[in-house]
GUMIKE-143015 format. One record per residue (C-alpha): residue number from 1; residue in one letter; chain; x, y, z. Coordinates in steps of 0.05 Angstrom, whole numbers, plus 5000, padded with zeros to 4 digits. Example, Ala and Ser with C-alpha at 12.3 -4.5 7.8 and 13.67 -1.06 7.14 Angstrom:
[1,A,A,[5246,4910,5156]]
[2,S,A,[5273,4979,5143]]
This chain:
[1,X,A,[7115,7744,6515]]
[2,X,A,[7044,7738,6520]]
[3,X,A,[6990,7771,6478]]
[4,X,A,[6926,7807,6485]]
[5,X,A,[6865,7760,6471]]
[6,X,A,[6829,7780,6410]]
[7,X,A,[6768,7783,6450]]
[8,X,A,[6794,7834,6502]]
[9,X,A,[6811,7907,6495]]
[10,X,A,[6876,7942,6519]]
[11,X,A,[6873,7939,6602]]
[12,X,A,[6854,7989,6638]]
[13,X,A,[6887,8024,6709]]
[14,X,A,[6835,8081,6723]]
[15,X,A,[6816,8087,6798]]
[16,X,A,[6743,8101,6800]]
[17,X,A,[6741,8108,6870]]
[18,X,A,[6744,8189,6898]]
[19,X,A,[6781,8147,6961]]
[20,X,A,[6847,8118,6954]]
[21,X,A,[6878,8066,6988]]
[22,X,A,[6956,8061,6986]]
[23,X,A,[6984,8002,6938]]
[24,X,A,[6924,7975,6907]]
[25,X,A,[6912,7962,6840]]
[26,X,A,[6852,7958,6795]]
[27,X,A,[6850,7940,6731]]
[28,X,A,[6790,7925,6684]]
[29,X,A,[6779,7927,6611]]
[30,X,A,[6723,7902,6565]]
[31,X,A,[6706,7841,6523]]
[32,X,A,[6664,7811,6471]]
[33,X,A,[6646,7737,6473]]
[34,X,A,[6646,7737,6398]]
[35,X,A,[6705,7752,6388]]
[36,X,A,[6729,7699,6427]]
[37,X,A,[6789,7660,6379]]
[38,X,A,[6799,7594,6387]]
[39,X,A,[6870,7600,6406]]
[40,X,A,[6853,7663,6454]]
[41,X,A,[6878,7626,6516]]
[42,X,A,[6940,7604,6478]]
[43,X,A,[6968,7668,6449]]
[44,X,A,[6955,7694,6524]]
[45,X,A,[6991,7641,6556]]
[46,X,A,[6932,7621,6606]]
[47,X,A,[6904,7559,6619]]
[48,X,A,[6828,7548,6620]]
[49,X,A,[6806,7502,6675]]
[50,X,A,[6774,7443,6646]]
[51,X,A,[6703,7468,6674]]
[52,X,A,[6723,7531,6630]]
[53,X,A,[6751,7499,6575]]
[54,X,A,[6687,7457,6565]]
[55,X,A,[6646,7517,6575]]
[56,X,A,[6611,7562,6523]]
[57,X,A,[6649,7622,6496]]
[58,X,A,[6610,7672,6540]]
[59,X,A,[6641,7638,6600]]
[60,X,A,[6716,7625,6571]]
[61,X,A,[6708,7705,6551]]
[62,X,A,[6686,7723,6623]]
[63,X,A,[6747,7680,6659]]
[64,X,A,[6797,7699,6607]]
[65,X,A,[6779,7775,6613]]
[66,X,A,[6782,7769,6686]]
[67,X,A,[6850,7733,6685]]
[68,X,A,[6879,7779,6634]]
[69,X,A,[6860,7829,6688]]
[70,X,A,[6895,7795,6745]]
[71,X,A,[6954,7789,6715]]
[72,X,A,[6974,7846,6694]]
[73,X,A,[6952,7871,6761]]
[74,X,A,[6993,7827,6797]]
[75,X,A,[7051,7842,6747]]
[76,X,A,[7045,7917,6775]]
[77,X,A,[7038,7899,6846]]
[78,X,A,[7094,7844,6848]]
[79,X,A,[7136,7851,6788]]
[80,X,A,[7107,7775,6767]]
[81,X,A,[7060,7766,6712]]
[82,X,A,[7029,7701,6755]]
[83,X,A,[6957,7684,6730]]
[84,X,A,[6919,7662,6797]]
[85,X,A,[6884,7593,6793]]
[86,X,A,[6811,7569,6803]]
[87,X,A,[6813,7531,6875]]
[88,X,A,[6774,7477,6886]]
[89,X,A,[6723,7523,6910]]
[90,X,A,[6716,7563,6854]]
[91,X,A,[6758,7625,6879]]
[92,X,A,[6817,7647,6853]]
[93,X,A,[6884,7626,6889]]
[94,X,A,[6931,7688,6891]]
[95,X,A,[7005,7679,6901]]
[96,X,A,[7036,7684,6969]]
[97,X,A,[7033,7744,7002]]
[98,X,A,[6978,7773,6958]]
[99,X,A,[6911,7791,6961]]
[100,X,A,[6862,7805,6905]]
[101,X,A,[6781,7794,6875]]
[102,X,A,[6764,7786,6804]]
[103,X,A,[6694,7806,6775]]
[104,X,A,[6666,7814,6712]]
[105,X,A,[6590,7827,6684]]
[106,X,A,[6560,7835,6606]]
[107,X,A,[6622,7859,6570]]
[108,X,A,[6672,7884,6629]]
[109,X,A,[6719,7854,6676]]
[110,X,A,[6758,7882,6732]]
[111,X,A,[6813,7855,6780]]
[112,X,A,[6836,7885,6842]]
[113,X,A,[6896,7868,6879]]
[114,X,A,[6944,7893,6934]]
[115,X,A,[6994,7862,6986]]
[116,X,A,[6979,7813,7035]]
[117,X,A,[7020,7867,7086]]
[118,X,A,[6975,7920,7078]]
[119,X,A,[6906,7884,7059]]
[120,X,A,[6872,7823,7086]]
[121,X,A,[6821,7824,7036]]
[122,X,A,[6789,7861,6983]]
[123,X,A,[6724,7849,6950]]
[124,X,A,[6703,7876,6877]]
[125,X,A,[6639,7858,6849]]
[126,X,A,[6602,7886,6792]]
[127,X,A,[6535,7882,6773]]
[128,X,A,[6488,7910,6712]]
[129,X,A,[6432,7944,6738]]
[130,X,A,[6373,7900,6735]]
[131,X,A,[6307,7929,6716]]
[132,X,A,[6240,7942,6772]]
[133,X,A,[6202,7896,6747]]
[134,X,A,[6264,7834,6746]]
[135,X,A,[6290,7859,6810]]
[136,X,A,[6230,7866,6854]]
[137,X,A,[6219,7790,6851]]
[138,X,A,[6287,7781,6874]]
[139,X,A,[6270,7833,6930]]
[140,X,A,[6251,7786,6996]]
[141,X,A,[6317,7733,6973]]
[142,X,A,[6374,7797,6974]]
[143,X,A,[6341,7845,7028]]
[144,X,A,[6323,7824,7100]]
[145,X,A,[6254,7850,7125]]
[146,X,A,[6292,7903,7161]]
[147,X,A,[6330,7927,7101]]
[148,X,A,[6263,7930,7064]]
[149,X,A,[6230,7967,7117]]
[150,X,A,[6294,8013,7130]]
[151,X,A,[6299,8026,7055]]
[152,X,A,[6216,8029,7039]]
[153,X,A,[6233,8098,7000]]
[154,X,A,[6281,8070,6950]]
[155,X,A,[6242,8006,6938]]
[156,X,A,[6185,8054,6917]]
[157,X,A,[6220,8094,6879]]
[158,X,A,[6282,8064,6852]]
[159,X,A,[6277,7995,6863]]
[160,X,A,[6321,7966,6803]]
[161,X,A,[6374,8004,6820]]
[162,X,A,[6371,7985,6899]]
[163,X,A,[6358,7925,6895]]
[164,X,A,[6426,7910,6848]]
[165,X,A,[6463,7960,6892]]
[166,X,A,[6442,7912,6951]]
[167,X,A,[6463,7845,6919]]
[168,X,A,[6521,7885,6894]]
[169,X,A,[6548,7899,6969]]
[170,X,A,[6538,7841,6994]]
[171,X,A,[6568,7798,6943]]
[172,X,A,[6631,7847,6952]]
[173,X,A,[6624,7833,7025]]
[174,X,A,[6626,7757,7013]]
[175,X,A,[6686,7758,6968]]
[176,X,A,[6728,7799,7026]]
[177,X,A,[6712,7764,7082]]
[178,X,A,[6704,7685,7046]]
[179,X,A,[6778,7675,7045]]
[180,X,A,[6780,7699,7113]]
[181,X,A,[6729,7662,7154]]
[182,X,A,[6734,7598,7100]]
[183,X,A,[6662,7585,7110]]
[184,X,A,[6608,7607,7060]]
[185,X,A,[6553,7659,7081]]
[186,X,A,[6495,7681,7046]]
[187,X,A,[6449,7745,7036]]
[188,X,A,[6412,7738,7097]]
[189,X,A,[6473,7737,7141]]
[190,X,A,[6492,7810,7128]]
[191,X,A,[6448,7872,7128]]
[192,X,A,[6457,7953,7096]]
[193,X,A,[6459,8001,7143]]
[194,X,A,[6466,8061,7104]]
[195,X,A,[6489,8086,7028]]
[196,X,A,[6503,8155,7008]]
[197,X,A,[6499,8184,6935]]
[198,X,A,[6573,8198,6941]]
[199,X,A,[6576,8120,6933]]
[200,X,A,[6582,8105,7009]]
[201,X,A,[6560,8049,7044]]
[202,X,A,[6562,8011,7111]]
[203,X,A,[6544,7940,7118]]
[204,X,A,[6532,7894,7185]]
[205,X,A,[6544,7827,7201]]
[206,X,A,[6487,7786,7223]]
[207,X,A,[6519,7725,7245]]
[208,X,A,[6584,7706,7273]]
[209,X,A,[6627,7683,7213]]
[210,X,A,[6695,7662,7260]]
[211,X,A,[6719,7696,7324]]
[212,X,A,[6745,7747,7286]]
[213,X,A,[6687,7764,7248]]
[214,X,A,[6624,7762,7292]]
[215,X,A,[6561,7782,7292]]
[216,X,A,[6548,7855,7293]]
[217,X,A,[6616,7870,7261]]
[218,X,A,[6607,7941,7211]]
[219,X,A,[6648,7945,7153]]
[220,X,A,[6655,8003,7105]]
[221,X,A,[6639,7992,7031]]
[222,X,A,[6648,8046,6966]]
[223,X,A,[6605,8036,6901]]
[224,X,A,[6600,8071,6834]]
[225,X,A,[6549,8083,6788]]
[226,X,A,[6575,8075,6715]]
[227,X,A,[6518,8075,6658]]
[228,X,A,[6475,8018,6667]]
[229,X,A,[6536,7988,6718]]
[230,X,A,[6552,7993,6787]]
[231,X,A,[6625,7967,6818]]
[232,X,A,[6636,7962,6891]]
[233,X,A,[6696,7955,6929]]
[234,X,A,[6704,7933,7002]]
[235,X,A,[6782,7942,7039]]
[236,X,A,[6800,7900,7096]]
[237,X,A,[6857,7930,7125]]
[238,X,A,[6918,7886,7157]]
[239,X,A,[6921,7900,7235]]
């Protein structure tokens, strides 16, 4: 039986989220690079990657957390404790006839996963909220010039925290969709529409990703604020 990792703390299976969505399962929990033991991965019974295994401990933290996470939501979804792989293109590779996204940022990792019946694809990101004056550099690479004029009033007034909800979204957005259209897309091909304080968003398209997914297509997002952190989650439903 595998252990916890001295660097991790006991998981975690609280649903953030006011919506639910049948089946899924999140789990997160936090970590400490320094505590990071050099036989962590062993006494977990996960195998680093060799890009992670030559890494520094800050990144061997980060993937272990995340996998930890995986795992043992993958071990509630499917009865199997299987620890997903890194693909050749850097995402994880989740067992047949599951779906899932793994995230971590500065201390906390999260893992959601569901079945492949129900979901096509789920994105989780997290991200710590950056300051104004590191984010507003950032502004004209994560916002289109419509965004920026659409959302003038929280770039005045709250620009740290937009700015990192933005990047948030749409790096949520990528991680649902990616393993769907099998094609790469960047910040400039979507676009927010709208976010609520109730954590709602709604997120657009701006170029054709595969017939499936073209241009103009809306999706549906959900965020949280938590401290100095906010999580998204998007749900792509099976048809």
């Amino acid at each position: 039986m595998s252990l916890l990792p001295a660097c991790c703390s006991t998981p975690d299976d609280r649903w953030p989220w006011p919506q639910s969505f049948p089946g899924l399962q999140l789990i997160s929990l936090d970590f400490d690079p320094g505590n990071l033991k050099p036989d962590d991965f062993t006494i977990s019974d996960i195998a680093p990657p060799p890009s992670v295994a030559r890494a520094v401990a800050k990144r061997q933290a980060e993937y272990l957390a995340g996998r930890v996470c995986a795992r043992e939501g993958l071990m509630r979804a499917t009865g199997q404790p299987v620890v997903p792989v890194l693909g050749d293109d850097r995402a994880p590779v989740w067992p047949t006839g599951c779906v899932g996204s793994i995230t971590h940022t500065q201390g906390w990792a999260a893992a959601v996963i569901g079945q492949q019946q129900d979901y096509a694809g789920l994105g989780l990101d997290a991200e710590t909220i950056m300051p104004d004056e590191r984010a507003l550099p950032l502004c004209r690479q994560i916002l289109t010039s419509s965004e920026q004029e659409r959302f003038s009033a929280e770039l005045a007034s709250q620009a740290g925290f937009f700015i990192t909800l933005a990047f948030c979204l749409k790096e949520t957005l990528f991680k649902a969709l990616y393993p769907l259209v099998q094609r790469r897309f960047y910040f400039e091909h979507a676009e927010l529409l709208s976010w609520q304080s109730d954590g709602r968003a709604r997120l657009r398209l701006l170029e054709t990703l595969s017939p499936e997914w073209v241009s103009h297509t809306e999706l549906d997002a959900w965020f949280i604020r938590e401290d100095h952190r906010l999580v998204s989650l998007i749900v792509v439903p099976t048809c």
